[in-house]
C-alpha positions in Angstrom: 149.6 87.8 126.4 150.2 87.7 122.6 148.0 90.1 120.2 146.8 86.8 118.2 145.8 85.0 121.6 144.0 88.3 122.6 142.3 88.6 119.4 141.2 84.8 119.1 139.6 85.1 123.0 137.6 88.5 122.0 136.3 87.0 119.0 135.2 83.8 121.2 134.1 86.1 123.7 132.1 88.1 120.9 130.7 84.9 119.6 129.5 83.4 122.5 127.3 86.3 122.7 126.3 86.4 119.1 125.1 82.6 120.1 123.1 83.3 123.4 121.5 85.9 120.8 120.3 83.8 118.6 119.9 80.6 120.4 117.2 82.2 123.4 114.7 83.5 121.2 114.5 79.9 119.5 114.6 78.4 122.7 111.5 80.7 123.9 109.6 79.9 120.8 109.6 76.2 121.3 108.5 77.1 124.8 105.9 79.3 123.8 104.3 76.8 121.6 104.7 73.4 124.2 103.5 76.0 127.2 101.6 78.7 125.8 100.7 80.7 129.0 103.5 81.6 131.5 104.1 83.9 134.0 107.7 84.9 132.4 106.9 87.8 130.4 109.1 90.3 131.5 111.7 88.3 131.9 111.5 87.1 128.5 111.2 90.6 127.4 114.4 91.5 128.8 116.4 88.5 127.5 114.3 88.9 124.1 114.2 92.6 123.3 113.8 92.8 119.8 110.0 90.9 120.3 108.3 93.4 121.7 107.4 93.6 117.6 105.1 91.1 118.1 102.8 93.0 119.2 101.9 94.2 116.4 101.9 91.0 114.2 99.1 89.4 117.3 96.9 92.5 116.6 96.7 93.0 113.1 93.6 93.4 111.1 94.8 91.3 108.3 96.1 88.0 108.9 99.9 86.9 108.0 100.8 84.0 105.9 103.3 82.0 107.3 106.3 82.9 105.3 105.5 86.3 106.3 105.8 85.2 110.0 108.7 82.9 109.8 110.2 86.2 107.8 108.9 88.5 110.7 110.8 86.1 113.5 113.9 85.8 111.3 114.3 89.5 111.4 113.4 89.2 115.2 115.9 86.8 115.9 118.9 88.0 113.9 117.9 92.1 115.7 118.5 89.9 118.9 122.2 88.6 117.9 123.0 91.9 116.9 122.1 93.8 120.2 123.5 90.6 122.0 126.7 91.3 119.7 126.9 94.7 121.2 126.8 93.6 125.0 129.3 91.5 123.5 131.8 94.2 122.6 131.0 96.5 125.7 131.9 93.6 127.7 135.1 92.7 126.2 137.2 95.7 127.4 135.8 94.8 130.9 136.7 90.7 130.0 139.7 91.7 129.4 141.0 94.1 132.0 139.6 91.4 134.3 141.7 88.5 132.7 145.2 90.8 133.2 144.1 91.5 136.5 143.5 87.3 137.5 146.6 86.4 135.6 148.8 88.8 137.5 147.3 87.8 140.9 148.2 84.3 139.7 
């Protein structure tokens, strides 16, 4: 396998992760605010990681404005692509090795 083809399927790979990221937390907004109570908190804590700082935006004795809270899930969300990023590139190695190892069973 060429370095460049290599380099351009880590960078996907790395990507795609970056995406998931970013796209779940959005994705569990919307659903928090169409179905407010759920049953799904710890799994939503586990895909979600970074939002277990809400807690201390529900509980605090001075209310937020809302650019503070669209500023507080911004932060959130983008914490969430980066630790998503880092699965990302402790996955590749193993992405890889797997790839090599399917290609020459091929």
């Amino acid at each position: 396998m060429k370095e460049e083809d290599l380099k351009r399927k880590l960078l996907k790979w790395i990507l795609a992760w970056v995406s998931v990221g970013l796209l779940l937390p959005l994705l569990m907004l919307l659903r928090w605010h169409l179905f407010p109570l759920s049953g799904l908190g710890a799994v939503e804590l586990a895909l979600w990681p970074s939002s277990i700082a809400l807690i201390g935006v529900g509980d605090s004795p001075t209310p937020y404005s809302r650019l503070d809270l669209a500023g507080i899930y911004a932060m959130l969300i983008a914490v969430n692509g980066l630790l998503y990023l880092v699965v990302g590139l402790v996955t590749s190695p193993v992405m890889v090795f797997v790839g090599r190892k399917w290609r020459d069973a091929r």
